[in-house]
Backbone as CSV, one residue per row, in Angstrom:
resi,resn,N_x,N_y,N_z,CA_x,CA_y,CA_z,C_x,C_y,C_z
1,UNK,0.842,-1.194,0.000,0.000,0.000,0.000,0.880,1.248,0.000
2,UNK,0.255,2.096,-0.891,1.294,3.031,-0.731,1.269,4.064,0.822
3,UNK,2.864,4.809,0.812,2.808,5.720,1.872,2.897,6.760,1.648
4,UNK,2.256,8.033,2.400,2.777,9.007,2.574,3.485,9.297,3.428
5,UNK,4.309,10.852,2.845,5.007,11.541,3.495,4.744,12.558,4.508
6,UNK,3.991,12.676,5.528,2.998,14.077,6.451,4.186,14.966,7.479
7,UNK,3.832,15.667,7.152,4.549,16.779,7.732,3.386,17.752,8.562
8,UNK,3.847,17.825,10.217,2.767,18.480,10.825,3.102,19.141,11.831
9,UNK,2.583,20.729,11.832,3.215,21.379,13.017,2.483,21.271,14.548
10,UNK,3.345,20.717,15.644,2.495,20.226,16.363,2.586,21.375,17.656
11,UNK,1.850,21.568,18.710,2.125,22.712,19.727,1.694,21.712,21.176
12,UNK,2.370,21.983,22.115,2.202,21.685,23.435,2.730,22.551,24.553
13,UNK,1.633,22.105,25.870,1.822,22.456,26.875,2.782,21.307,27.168
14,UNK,4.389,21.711,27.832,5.322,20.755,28.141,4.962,20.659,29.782
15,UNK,4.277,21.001,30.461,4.669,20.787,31.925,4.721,20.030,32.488
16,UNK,3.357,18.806,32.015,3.490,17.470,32.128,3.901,16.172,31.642
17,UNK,5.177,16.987,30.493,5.620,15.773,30.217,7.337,16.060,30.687
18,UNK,7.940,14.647,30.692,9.445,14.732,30.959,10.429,14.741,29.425
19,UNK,9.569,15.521,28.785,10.264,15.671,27.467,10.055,15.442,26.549
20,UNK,10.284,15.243,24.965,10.061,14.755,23.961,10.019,13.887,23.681
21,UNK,11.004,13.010,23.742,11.518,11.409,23.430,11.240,10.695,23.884
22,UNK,10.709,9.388,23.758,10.190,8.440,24.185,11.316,8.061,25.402
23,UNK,11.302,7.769,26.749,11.909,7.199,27.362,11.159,5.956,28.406
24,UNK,12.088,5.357,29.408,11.521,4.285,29.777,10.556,4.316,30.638
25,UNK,10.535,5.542,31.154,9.681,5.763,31.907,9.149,7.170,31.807
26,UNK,7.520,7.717,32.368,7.111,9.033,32.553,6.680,9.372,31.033
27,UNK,6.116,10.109,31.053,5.029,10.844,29.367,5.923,11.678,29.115
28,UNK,5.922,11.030,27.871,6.648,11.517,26.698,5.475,12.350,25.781
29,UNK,6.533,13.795,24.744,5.082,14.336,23.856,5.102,13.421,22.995
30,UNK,6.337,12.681,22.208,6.486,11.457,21.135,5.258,10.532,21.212
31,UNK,5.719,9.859,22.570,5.093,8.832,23.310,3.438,8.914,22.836
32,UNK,2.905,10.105,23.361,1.501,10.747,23.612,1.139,10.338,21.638
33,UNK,2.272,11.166,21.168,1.981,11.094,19.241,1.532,9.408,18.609
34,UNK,2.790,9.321,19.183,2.892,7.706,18.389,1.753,6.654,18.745
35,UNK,1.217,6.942,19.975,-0.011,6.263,20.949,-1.430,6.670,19.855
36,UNK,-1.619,8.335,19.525,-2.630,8.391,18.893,-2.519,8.140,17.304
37,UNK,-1.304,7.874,17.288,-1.253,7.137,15.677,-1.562,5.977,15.340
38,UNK,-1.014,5.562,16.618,-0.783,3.811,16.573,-2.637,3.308,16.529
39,UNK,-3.302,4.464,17.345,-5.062,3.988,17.686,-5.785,4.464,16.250
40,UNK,-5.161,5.388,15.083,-5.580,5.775,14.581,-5.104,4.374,12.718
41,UNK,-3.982,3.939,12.881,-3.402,3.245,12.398,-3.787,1.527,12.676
42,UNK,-4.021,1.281,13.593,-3.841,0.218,14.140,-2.690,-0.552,14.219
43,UNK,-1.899,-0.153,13.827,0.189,-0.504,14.329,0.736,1.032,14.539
44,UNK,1.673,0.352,14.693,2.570,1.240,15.582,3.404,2.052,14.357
45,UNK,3.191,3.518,14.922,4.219,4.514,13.921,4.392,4.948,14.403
46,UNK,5.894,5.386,14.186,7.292,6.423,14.301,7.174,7.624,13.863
47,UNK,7.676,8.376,14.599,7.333,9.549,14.552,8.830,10.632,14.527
48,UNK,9.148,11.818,13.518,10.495,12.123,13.458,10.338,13.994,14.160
49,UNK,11.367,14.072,15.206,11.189,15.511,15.071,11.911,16.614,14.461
50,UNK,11.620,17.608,14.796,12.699,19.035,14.338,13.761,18.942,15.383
51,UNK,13.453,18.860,17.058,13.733,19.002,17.967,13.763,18.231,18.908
52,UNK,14.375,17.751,20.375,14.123,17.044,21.084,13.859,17.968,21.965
53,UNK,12.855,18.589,22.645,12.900,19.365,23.889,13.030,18.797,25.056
54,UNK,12.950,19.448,26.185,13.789,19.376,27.309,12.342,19.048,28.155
55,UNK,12.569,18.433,29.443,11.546,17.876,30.447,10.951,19.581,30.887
56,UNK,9.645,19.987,30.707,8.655,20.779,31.106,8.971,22.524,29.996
57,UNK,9.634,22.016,28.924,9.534,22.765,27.830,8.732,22.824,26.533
58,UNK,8.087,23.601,26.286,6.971,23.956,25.618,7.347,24.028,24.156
59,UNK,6.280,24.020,23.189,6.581,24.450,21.459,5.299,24.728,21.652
60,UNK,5.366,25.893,20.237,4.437,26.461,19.710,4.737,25.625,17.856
61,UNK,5.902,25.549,17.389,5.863,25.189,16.042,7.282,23.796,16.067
62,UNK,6.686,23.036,16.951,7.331,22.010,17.028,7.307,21.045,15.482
63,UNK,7.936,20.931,14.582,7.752,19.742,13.045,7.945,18.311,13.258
64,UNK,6.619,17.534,12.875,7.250,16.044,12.985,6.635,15.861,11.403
65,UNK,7.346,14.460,11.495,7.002,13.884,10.092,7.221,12.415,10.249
66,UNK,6.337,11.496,9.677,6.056,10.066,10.186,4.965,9.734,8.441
67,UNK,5.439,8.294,7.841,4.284,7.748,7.137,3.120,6.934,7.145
68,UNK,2.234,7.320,6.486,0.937,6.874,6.619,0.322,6.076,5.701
69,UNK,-0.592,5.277,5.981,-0.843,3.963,4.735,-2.761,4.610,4.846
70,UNK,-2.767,5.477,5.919,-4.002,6.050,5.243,-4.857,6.534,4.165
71,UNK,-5.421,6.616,3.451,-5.499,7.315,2.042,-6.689,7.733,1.733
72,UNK,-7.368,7.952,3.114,-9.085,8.127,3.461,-8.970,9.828,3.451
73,UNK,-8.261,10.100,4.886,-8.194,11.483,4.675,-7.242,12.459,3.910
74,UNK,-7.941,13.480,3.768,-6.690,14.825,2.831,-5.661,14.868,4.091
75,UNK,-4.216,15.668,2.969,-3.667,15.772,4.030,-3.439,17.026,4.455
76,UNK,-4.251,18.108,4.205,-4.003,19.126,4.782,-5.588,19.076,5.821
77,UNK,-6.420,18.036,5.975,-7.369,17.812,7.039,-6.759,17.028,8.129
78,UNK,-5.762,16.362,7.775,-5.189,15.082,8.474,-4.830,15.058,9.975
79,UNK,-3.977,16.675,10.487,-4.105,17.360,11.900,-5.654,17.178,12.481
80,UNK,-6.717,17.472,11.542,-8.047,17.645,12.238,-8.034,16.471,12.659
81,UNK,-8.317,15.171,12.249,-8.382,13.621,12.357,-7.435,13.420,13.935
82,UNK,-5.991,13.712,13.616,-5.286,13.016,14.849,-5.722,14.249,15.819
83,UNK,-6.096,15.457,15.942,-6.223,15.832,17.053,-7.715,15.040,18.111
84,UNK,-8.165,14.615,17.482,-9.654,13.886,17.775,-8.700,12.176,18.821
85,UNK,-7.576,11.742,18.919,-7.002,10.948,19.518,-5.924,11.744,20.409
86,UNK,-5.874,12.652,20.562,-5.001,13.695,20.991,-5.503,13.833,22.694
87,UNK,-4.486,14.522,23.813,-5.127,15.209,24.805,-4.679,16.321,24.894
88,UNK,-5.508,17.065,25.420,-5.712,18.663,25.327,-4.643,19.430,25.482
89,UNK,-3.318,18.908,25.880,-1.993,19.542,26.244,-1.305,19.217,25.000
90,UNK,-1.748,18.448,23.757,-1.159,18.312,22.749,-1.769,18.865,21.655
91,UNK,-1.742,19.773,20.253,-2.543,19.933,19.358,-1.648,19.929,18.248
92,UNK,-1.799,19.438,17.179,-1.623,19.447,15.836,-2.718,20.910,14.835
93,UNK,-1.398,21.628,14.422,-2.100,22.739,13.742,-2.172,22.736,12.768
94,UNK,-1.240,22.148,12.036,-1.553,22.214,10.533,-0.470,20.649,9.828
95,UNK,-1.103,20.116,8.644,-0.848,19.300,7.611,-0.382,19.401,6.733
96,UNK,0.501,18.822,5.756,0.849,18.691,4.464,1.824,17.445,4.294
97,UNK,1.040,16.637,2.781,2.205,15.789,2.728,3.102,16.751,1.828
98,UNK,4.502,15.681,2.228,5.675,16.154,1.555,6.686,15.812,0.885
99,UNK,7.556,15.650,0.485,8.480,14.602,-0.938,9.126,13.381,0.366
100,UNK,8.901,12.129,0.043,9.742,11.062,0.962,10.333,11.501,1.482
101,UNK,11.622,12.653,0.888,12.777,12.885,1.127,12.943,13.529,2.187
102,UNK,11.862,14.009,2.897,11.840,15.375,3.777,11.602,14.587,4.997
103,UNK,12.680,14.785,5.879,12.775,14.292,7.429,13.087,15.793,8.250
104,UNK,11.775,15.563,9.275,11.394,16.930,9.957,12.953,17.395,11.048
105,UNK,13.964,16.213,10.856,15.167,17.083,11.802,16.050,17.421,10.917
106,UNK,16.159,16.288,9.410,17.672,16.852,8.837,17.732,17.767,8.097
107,UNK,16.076,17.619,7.660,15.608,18.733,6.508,15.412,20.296,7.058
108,UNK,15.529,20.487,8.322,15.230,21.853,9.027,16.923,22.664,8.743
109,UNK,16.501,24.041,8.244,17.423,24.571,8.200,18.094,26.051,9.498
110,UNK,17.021,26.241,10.123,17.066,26.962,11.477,16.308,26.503,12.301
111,UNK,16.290,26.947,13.670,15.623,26.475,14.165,15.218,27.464,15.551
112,UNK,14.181,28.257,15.858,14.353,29.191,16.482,13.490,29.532,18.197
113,UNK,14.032,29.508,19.456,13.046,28.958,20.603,12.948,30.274,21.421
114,UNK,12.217,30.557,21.556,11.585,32.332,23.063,11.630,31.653,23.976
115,UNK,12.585,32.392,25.003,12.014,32.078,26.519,11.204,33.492,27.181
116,UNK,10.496,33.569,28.024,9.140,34.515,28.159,9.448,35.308,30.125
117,UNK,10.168,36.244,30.353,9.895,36.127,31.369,9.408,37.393,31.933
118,UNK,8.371,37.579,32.531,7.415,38.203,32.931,7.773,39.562,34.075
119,UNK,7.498,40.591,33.269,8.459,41.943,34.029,7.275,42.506,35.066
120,UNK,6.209,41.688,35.759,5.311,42.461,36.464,5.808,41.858,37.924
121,UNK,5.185,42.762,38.896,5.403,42.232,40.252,4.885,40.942,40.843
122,UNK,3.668,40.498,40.064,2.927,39.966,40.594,2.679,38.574,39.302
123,UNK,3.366,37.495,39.131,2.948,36.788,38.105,1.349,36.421,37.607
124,UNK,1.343,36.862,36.659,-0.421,36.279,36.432,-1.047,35.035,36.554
125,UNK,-1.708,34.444,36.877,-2.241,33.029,37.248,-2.062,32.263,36.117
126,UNK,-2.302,32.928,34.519,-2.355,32.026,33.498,-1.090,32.237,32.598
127,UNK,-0.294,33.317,33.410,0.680,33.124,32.731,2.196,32.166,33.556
128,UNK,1.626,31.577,34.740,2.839,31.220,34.946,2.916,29.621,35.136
129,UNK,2.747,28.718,33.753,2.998,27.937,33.023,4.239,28.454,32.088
130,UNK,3.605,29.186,31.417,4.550,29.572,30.406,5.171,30.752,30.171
131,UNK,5.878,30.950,31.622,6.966,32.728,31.624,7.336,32.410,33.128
132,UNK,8.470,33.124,33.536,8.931,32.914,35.158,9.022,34.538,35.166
133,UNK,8.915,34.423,36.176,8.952,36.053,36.970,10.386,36.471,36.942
134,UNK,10.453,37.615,36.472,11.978,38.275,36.415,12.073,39.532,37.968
135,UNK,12.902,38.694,38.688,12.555,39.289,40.100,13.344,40.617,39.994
136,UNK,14.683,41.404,38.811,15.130,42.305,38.949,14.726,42.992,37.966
137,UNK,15.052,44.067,37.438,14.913,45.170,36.050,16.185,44.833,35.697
138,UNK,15.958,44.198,34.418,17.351,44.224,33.485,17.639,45.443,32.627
139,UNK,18.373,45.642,32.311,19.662,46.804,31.098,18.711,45.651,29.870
140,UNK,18.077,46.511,28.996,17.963,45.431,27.629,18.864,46.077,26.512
141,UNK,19.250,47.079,26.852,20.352,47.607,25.960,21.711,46.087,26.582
142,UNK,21.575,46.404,27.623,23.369,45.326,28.015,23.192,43.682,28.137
143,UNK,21.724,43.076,28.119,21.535,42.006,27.620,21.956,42.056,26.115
144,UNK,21.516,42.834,25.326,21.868,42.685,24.176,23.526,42.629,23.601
145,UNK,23.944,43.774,24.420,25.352,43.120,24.071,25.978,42.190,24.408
146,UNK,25.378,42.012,26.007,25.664,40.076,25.765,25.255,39.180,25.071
147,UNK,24.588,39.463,24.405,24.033,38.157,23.619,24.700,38.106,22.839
148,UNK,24.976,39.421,22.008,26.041,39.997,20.426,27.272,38.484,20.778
149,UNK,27.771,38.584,21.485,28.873,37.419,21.030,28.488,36.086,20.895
150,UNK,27.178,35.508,20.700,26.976,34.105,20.531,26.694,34.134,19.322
151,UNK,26.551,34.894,18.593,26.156,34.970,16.885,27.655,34.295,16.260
152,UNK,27.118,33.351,15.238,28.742,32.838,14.733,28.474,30.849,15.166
153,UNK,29.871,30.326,14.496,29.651,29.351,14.766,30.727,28.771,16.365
154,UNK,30.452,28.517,17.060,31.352,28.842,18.294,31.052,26.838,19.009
155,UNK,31.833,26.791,19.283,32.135,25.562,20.572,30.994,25.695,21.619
156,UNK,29.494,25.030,21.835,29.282,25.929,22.898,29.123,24.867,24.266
157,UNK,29.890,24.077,24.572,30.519,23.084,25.685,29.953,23.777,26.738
158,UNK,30.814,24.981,27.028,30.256,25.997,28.660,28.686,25.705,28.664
159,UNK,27.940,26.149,27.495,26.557,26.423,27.957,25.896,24.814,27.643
160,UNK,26.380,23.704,27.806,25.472,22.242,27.621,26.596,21.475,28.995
161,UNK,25.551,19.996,29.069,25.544,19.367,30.194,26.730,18.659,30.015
162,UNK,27.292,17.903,31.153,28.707,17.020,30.768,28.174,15.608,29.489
163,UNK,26.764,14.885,29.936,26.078,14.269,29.845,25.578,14.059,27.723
164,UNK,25.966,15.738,27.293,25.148,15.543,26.025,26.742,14.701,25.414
165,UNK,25.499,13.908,24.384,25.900,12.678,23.578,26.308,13.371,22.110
166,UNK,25.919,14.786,21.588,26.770,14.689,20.571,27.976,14.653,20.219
167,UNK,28.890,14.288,19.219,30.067,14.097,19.005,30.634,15.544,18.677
168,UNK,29.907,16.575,17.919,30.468,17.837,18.059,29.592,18.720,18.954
169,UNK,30.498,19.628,19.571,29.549,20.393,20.192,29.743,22.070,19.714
170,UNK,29.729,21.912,18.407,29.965,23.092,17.653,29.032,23.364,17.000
171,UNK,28.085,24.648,17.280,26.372,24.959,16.920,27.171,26.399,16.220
172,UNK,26.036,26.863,14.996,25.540,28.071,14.406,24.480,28.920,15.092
173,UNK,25.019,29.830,15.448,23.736,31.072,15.768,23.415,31.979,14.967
174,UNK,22.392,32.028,14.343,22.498,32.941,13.190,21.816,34.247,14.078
175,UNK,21.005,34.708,14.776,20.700,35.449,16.130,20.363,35.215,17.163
176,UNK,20.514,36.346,17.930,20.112,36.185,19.535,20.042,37.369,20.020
177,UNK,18.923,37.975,20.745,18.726,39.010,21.293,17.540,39.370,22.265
178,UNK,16.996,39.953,23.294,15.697,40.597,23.992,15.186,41.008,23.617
179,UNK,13.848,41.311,23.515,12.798,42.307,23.186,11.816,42.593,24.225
180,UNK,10.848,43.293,24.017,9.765,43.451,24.965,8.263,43.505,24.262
181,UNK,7.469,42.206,24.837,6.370,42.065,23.954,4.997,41.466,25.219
182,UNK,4.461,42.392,25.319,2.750,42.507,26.298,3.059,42.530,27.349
183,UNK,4.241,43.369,27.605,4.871,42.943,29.241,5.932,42.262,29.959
184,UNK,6.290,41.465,28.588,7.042,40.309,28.972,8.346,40.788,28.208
185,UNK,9.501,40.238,28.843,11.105,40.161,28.424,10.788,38.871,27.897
186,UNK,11.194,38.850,26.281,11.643,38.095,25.027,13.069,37.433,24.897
187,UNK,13.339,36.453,24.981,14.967,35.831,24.453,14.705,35.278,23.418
188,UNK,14.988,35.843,21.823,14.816,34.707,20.905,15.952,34.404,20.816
189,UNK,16.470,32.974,20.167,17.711,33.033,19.554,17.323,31.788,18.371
190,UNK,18.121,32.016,17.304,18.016,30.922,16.007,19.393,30.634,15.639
191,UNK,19.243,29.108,15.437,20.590,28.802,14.977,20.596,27.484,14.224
192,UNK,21.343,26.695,13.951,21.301,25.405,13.360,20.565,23.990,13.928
193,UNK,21.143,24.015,15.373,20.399,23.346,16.340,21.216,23.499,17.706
194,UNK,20.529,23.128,18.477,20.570,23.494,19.798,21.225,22.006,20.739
195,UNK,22.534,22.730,21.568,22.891,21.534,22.448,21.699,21.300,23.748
196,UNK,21.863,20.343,24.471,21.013,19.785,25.979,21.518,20.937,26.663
197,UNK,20.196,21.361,27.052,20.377,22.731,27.626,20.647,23.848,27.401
198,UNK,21.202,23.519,26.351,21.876,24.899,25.616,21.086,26.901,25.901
199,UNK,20.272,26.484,25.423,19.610,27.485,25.558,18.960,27.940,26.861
200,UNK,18.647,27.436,28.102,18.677,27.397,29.067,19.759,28.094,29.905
201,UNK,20.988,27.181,29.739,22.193,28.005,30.525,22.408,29.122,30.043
202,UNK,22.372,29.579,28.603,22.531,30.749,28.198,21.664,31.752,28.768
203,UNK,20.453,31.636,28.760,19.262,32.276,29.222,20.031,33.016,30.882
204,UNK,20.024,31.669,31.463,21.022,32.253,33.153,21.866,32.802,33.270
205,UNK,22.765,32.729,32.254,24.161,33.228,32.698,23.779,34.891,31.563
206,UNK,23.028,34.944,30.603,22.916,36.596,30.719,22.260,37.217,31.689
207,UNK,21.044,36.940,32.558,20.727,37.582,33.000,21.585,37.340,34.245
208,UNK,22.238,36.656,35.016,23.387,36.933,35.629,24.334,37.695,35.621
209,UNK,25.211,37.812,34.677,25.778,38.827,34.048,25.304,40.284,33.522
210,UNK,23.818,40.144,33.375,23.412,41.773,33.623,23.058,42.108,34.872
211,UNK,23.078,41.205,35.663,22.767,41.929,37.359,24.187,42.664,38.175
212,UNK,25.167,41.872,37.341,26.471,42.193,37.836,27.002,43.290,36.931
213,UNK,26.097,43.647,35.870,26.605,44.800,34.807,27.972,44.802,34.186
214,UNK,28.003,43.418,33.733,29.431,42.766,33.157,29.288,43.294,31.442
215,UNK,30.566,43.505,31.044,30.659,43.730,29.767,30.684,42.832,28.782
216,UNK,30.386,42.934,27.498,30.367,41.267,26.270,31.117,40.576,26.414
217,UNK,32.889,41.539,26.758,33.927,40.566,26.607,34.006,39.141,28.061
218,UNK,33.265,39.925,29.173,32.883,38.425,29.816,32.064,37.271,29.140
219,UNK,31.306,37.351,28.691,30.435,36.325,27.907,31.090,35.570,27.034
220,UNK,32.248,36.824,26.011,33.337,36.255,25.054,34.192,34.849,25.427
221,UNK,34.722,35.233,27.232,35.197,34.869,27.906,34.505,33.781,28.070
222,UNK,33.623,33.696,28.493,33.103,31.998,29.353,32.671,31.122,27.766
223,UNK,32.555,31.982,27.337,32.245,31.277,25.937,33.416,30.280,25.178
224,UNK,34.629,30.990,25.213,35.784,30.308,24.854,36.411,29.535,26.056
225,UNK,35.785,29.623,27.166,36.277,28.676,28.192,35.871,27.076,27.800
226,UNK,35.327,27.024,27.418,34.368,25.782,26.842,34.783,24.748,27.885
227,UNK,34.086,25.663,29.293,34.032,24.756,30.301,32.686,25.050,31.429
228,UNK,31.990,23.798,31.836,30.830,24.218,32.289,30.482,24.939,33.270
229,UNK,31.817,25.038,34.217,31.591,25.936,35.393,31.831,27.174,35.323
230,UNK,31.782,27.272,33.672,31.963,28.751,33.600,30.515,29.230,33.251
231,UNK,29.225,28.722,33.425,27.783,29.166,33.222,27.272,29.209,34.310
232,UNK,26.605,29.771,34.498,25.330,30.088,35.747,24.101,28.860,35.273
233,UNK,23.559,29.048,36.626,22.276,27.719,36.925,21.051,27.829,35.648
234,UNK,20.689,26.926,35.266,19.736,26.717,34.136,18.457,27.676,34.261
235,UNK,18.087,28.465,33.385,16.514,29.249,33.707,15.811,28.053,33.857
236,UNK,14.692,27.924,34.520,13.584,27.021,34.487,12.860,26.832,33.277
237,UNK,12.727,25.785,32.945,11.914,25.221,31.845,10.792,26.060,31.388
238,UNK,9.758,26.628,32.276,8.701,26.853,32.230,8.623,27.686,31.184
239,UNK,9.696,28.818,30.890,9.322,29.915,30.407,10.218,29.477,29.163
240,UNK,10.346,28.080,28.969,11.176,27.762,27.356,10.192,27.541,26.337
241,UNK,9.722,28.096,24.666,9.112,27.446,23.972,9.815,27.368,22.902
242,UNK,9.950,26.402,21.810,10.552,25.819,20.617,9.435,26.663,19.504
243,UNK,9.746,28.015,18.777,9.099,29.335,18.353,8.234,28.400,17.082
244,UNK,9.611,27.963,15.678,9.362,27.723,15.149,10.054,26.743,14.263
245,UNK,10.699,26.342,12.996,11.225,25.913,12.444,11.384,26.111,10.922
246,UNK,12.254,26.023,10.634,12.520,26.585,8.933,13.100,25.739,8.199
247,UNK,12.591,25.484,6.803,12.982,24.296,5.978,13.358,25.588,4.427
248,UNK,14.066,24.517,4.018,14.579,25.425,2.897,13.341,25.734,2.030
249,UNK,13.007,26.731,1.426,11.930,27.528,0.176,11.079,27.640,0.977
250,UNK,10.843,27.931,2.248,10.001,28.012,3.007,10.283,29.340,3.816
251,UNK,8.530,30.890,3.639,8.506,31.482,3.907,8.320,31.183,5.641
252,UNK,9.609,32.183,6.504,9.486,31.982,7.822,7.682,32.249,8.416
253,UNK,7.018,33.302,7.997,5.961,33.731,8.817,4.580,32.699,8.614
254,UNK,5.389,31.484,7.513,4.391,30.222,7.562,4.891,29.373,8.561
255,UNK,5.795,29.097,9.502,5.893,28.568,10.884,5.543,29.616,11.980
256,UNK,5.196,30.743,11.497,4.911,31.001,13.321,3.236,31.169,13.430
257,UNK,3.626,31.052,15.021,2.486,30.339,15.750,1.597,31.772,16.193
C-alpha cells in the first residue's frame, strides 16, 4: 500500500511531560503522538522531530514527520483527524504531505526557541505555566550586548551538560537578542540546532551577568572557556518554547504560531 510523506506542526503544553523522546519511563510528547497514531493506524508509527525538547519545555511550532498507509483522509485535514485521539496539552495545527525525502530534523534549516519572562510584580495566574517572573529590572540595551557574542559558529561546551551525547559540540547562531512584547522580556535566539540545555544556561548566565553589569567581553570569555563551570544555573523550563522551524523555500511567517 502506498505511503505518505505528512509533515505536521504540532504545539504543546510541556509541563506534564518529561520531554520529547520516548523514554523508559514518565510521558513523553512522542510517546503521547505515536499512541494516537498507533489507535488511529492500528500498528505502531514512528514519529520524526525538528527538535528534542527538554523535560517541562513547551513548542508552539514544534515539526514532525512520520508515514501513513491512510489514504481516506486529505492531508491538509489530516491534523483535524489526529487531534480527535489527541489530549488537550497536545494539538496538531496544521498538515501537508511532503516529498519522501523530507525528514522533519535533517531537513530543518534553522531552528528558532523564546524564553518569556514576565516583568510584572505579581505573576499572572495564566501566565505562569509559560513565563517565570523576572525578580530584577534588566539593562535590555546590556543584555543585548551580551548576547552579540553568541552569533557565529562557536564551541558551545560551557553552555550544555557534561552528559550531552553529541560528538560535536559546535552549533551556528544565526541570532540572539531581547525584546519586549505585552509585558514580557523576550529571548529569541536561532541557529542550526541546539545543544542539551543549551539554551537554558545561556538564558542564566545573561541575565546573571546583567545583574552584575558585566561587559560582552565576559560572555566572550566563558564562551571560549568551553568549560561548564563557567555558566550560571539553568533558567527554568517553564518559560522555554521551541518558536518555530525553517525548511529550505520556506517562507518563515508560515511557521509562526
Amino acid at each position: 500500500m502506498p505511503r505518505r510523506n505528512l509533515k505536521l506542526t504540532i504545539a504543546y503544553d510541556g509541563t506534564d511531560f518529561v520531554g520529547w523522546q520516548v523514554q523508559r519511563t514518565g510521558r513523553t510528547v512522542q510517546g503521547v503522538i505515536q499512541d494516537a497514531l498507533g489507535s488511529m493506524h492500528r500498528s505502531p508509527v514512528t514519529v520524526y522531530a525538528a527538535g528534542r525538547t527538554d523535560s517541562g519545555v513547551h513548542a508552539d511550532g514544534q515539526i514532525i514527520n512520520f508515514r501513513t498507509t491512510i489514504d481516506s483522509i486529505p492531508s491538509p485535514e489530516y491534523h483535524i483527524a489526529l487531534n480527535s485521539y489527541l489530549p488537550s496539552d497536545v494539538r496538531a495545527i496544521m498538515s501537508a504531505e511532503v516529498p519522501d525525502s523530507f525528514h522533519a530534523r535533517y531537513s530543518a534549516t534553522r531552528r528558532v526557541y523564546r524564553y518569556y519572562y514576565a516583568l510584572s510584580d505579581v505573576l499572572h495566574p495564566r501566565r505562569r505555566i509559560f513565563a517565570v517572573r523576572l525578580r530584577h529590572r534588566p539593562c535590555l540595551q546590556r543584555l543585548n550586548r551580551l548576547s552579540a557574542p553568541l552569533i557565529g559558529s562557536h564551541d558551545f561546551t560551557t553552555f550544555t551538560l557534561p552528559r550531552e551525547t553529541s560528538r560535536s559540540r559546535v552549533r551556528e547562531v544565526y541570532s540572539a537578542g531581547f525584546f519586549p512584547l505585552h509585558g514580557q522580556l523576550v529571548f529569541e535566539i536561532s541557529g542550526s540546532g541546539f545543544l542539551w540545555r543549551m539554551v537554558r544556561s545561556i538564558v542564566g548566565t545573561l541575565l546573571e551577568l546583567d545583574k552584575r553589569q558585566a561587559e560582552p567581553n565576559e560572555m566572550v570569555r566563558r564562551l571560549a572557556a568551553c568549560n561548564r563551570t563557567e555558566t550560571s544555573a539553568c533558567a527554568p523550563a517553564a518559560g522555554l518554547v521551541l518558536h518555530y522551524v525553517e525548511y529550505p523555500d520556506e517562507q518563515l511567517h508560515e511557521q509562526r504560531i
